[in-house]
N, C-alpha and C positions, 0 to 999 in steps of 0.2 A: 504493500500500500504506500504511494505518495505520501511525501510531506505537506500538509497544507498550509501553504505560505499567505496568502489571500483568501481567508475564507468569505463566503457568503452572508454570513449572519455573527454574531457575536454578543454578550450577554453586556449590558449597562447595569448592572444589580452592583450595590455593593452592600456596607453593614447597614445600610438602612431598610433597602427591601428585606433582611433577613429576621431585622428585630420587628417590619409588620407582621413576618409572616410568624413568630414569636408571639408577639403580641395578640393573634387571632387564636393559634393555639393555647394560649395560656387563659382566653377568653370564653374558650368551649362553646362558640359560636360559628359555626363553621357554613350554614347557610344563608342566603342573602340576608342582610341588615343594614346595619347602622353605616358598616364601610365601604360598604356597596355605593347607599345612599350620599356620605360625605363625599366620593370620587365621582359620582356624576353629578354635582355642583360644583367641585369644582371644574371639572370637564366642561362644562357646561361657561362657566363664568374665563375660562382658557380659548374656548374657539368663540365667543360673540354670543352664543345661542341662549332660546330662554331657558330650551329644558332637552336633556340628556338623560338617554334609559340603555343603562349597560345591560348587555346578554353575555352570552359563552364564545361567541367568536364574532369575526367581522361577515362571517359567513349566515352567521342569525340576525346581525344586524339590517343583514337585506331581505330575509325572507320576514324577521320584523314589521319595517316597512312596507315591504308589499302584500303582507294580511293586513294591517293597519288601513293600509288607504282602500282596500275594498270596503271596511268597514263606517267609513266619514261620511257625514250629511252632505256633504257637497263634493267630496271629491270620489265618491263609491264609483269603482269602474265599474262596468260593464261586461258582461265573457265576451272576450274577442274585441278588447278593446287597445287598440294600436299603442306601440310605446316601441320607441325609435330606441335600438341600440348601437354601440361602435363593435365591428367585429374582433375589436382584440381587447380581452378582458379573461378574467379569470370564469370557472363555472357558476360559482353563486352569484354572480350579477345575472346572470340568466335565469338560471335554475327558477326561483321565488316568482318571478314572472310568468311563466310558466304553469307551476303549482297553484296560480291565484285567478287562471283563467285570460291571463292578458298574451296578444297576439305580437311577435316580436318581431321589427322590419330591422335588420343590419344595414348598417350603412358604413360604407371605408373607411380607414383611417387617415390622416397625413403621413407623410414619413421619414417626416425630418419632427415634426415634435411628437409623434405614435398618438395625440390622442385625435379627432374628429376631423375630419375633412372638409373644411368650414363649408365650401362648396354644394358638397353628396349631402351633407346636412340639411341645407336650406333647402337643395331640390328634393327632399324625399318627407318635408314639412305637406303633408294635404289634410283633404278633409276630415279625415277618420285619425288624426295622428292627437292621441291624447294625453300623451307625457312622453319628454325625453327623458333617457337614463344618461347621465354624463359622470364618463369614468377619466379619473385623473391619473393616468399612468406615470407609474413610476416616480411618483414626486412632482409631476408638471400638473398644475393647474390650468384648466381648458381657458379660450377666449371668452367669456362671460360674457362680453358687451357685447359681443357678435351673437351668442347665442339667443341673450336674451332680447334683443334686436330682431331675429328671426321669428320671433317669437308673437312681439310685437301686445296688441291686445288678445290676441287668439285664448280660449278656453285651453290651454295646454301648460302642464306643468312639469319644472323639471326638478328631479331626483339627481343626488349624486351617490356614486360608487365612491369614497376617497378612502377606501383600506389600505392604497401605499402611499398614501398625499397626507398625511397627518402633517399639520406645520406648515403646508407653503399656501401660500397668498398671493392675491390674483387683486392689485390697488389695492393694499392693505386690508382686506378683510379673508377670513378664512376657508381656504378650499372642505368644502362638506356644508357651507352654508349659504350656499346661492338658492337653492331650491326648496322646499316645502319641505323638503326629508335630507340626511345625509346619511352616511354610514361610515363607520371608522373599526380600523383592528390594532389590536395590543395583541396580536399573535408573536413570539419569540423571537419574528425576524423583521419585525416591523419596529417603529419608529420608538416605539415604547412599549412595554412587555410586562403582562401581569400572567404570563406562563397561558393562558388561554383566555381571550377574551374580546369585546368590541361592545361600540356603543354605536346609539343614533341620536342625533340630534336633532331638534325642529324648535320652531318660533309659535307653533298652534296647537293653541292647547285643548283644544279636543283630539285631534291627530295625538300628542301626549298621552293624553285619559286610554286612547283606545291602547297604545303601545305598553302601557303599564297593565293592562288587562291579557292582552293576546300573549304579552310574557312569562306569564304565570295561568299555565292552563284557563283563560278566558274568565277568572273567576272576579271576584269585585274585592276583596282584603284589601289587592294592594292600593284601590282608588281611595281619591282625598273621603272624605263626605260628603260636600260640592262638588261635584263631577259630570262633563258632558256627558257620560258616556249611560248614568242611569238616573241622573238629578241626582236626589239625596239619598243616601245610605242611613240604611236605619242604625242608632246605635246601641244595638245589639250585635256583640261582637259573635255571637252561634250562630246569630241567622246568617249574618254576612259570611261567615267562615267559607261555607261549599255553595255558595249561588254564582252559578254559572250564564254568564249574560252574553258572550262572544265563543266564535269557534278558537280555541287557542291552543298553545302549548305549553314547554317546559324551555326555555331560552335563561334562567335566572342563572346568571354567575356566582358564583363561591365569595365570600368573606374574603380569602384571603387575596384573589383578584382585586378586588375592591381595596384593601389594605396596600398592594402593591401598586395600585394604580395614583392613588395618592404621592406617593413617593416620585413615579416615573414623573407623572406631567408637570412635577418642581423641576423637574431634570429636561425639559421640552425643550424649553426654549438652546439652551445648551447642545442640545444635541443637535437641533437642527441648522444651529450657527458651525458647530462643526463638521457636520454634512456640506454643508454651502463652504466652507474652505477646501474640503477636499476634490467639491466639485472645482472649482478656479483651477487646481494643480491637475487635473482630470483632463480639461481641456487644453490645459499647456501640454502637455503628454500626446495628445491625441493632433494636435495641431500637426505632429511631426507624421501622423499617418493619414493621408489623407484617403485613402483607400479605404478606411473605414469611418462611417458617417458615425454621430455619435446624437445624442439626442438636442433638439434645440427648445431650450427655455423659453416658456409664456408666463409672465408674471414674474413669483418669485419662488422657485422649485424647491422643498424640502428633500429632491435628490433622495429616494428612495436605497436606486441601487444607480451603475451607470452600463445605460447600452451599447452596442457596436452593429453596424448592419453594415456587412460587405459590400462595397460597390458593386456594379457591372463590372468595372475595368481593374478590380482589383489583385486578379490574376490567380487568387485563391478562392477555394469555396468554404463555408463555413465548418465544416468539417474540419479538417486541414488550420485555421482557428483554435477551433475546440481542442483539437491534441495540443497544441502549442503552449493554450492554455495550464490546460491540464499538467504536462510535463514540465510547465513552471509550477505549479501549487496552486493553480489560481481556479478554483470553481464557480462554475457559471451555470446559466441555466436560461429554456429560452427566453423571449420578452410575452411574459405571462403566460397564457395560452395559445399565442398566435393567435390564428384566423379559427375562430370557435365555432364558425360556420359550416366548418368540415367533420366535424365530431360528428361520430355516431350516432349520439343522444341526439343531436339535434336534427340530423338527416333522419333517421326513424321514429322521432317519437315528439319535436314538438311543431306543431305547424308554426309558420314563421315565412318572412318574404326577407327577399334580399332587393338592396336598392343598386341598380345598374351593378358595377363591377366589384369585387375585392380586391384591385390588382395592389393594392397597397396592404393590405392586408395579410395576401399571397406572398408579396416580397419578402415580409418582415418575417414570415411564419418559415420561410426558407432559409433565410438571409441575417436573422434575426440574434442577438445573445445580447443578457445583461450579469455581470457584477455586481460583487458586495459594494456597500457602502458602508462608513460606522462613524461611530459619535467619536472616538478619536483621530488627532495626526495621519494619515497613512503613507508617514515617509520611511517605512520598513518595507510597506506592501507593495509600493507605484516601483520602486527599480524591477520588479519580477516582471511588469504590467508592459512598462519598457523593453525589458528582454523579448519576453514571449512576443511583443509584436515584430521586432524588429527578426527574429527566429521564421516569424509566418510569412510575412511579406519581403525578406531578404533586403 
C-alpha cells in the first residue's frame, strides 16, 4: 500500500470536540436535546438564516426538505411537478425528488466553474418549471443575480444543495440561503464534522414547523405550542407524546453531533480562510499546467476540495493522471458524481427529461478529478501536487 502524502479529507477535532463528546457522555443524554438544539442557533445565527433543523447527514437534509415543501400551504407541489436540476451532483440531491413525487428536467453544467450553465438554464425555465434545485459544487457558489433574474416574478422557487459550499459567499451573504430551503453536511470530509451529520436552513416558519415534525416521525412533541403546522398544542404532555399529524420519519441527530457541532462552527470561519489561502497557492501551481483547467471562482468559494479537467490538447487522458497521482500519495476522486444522468437509477427507475445536450456534463464525467483541500498550510502537500503533474504531462 502507498504512502499517503495528500490525503482527501482530514480531521479538525482537537481537545475541544473530545471534552463535548465527554461532556455528553458524562450527561447520559445521548439522544437529540439540548445540544442538538444550542448548534442549530447557533448554525442558524453563522449562515444569516432564521431557523436551522439538524438531521443525521447532509443527505437527510435534502430528503428533509423535499417532504417538507410537499407539505406547505403554499408551496405543496404537485406529483409530477417540474424542478430543474444540474446534471453533476451527488445522488441525494436527486434521490428526495424523486421519493416526493417531483419530475426532474437536467440541465448542463458550465465547465470552467462545474456548476449551471447560465445559458441551458434560462432556456429550459417554461411553463410547468416549479422550483430550481441549485447545487454549489465544490465550494463555488452559483451566479445568484443571474438566477434569480431568470426567475424574475414567475411562481418558481429555488432550493439549494450546498453540502460542499459550507462558508462561501456569493456578495456577502451565505451560499444555502438564496432560496426558500438550503441544505448543509458536517459529514467527516466536509467543511466541519460532527462524525455524521447536516442541517437545513430556511427564513419561513411554517416550512420550519413542518421540518421539525417530518424529522421526528411526523409526530407534534417537537412543535412550539404556536405552530403552523396544527395551531395550538394542547398542554398535555400524553396527549401530544404519539399524535401523528405529517407523513415523517426518523432524520434526528445524536447529542453528541450536536455537542460537536458547537465547537466546529467557532472553528468556521478559520477554516474557510485557510481553505481560501491554499486555494491562491493552488492556482499559482496550476498556472504552470495549463493543460489542465482547474475550477473558476463565482463569488467567494469556500474551496471544498480542488478540481483538474484534462484538456483536448492535453496529450494525456485522465487515467494516465490518476496513476501519476496516485504514485505520488495524492488521492482523488471524481468531481462528484459526474453526469448523474447516466446512472442506472435514473435510466430505469425515475422519469425525468433532459434539457438539449450534457456535453458538458459528459466532459467533466470523462475528463473530470478533484483533490483534498484542508483547514491547514499545504506546503508539505503542493510539492507532490507539482511533481505528479509535471511526471503526467512531461
Amino acid at each position: 500500500m502507498s504512502t499517503i502524502n495528500f490525503p482527501l479529507a482530514t480531521s479538525s477535532w482537537d481537545e475541544r470536540e473530545y471534552a463535548a463528546i465527554d461532556r455528553v457522555i458524562k450527561s447520559d443524554r445521548f439522544s437529540m436535546g439540548q445540544e442538538v438544539a444550542l448548534f442549530e442557533k447557533q448554525f442558524a445565527e453563522a449562515m444569516g438564516a432564521k431557523y436551522a433543523v439538524m438531521v443525521n447527514s447532509g443527505s437527510s437534509a435534502n430528503l428533509l426538505i423535499a417532504a417538507s415543501l410537499r407539505y406547505h400551504s403554499s408551496y405543496g407541489f404537485e406529483d409530477g411537478a417540474e424542478v430543474i436540476v444540474p446534471a453533476v451532483s451527488w445522488s441525494t440531491t436527486y434521490f428526495p425528488l424523486f421519493q416526493h413525487g417531483m419530475r426532474m428536467k437536467f440541465v448542463d453544467i458550465d465547465r470552467e466553474t462545474l456548476n449551471y450553465d447560465l445559458t441551458a438554464l434560462a432556456e429550459a425555465i417554461g411553463p410547468n418549471t416549479r422550483a430550481i434545485m441549485v447545487v454549489n459544487l465544490l465550494g463555488n457558489p452559483n451566479e445568484f443575480d443571474a438566477i434569480t433574474a431568470m426567475v424574475g416574478d414567475r411562481d418558481i422557487m429555488i432550493i439549494e444543495d450546498n453540502c460542499e459550499s459550507l462558508g462561501a459567499t456569493y456578495k456577502g451573504k451565505q451560499a444555502g440561503t438564496f432560496g426558500v430551503a438550503g441544505s448543509y453536511s458536517s459529514f467527516f470530509s466536509h467543511h466541519i464534522a460532527t462524525m455524521e451529520g447536516g442541517l437545513a436552513v430556511t427564513d419561513d416558519e411554517e416550512l420550519f414547523h413542518i421540518m421539525l415534525a417530518v424529522r421526528a416521525h411526523g409526530w407534534t412533541r417537537n412543535l412550539p405550542k404556536e405552530n403552523l403546522v396544527t395551531g395550538t398544542k394542547s398542554d398535555d404532555p400524553f396527549e401530544e407524546s404519539f399524535k401523528f399529524v405529517l407523513p415523517g420519519y426518523n432524520l434526528r441527530p445524536l447529542e453528541m453531533s450536536g455537542a460537536l457541532g458547537q465547537e466546529q462552527i467557532a472553528k468556521l470561519p478559520m477554516i474557510v480562510e485557510e481553505r481560501r489561502k491554499n486555494a491562491d497557492l493552488y492556482r499559482e501551481i496550476m498556472a504552470d499546467f495549463p493543460q489542465i483547467a482547474i475550477q473558476k471562482e463565482i463569488g467567494e468559494s469556500s474551496w471544498f476540495g480542488f478540481s483538474m479537467v484534462v484538456s483536448e490538447t492535453a496529450g494525456i487522458d485522465r487515467a494516465a493522471l490518476i496513476g501519476s497521482l496516485g504514485a505520488n500519495g495524492i488521492e482523488c476522486r471524481p468531481v462528484v458524481a459526474g453526469n448523474f444522468a447516466k446512472n442506472e437509477a435514473v435510466k430505469r427507475y425515475i422519469p425525468h427529461d433532459i434539457h438539449g445536450t450534457l456535453d458538458n456534463a459528459d466532459y467533466i464525467d470523462r475528463n473530470g478529478l478533484f483533490i483534498g483541500n484542508h483547514h491547514y498550510p499545504l506546503i508539505q502537500q503542493f510539492p507532490y501536487l507539482r511533481k505528479a503533474l509535471k511526471e503526467a504531462l512531461g
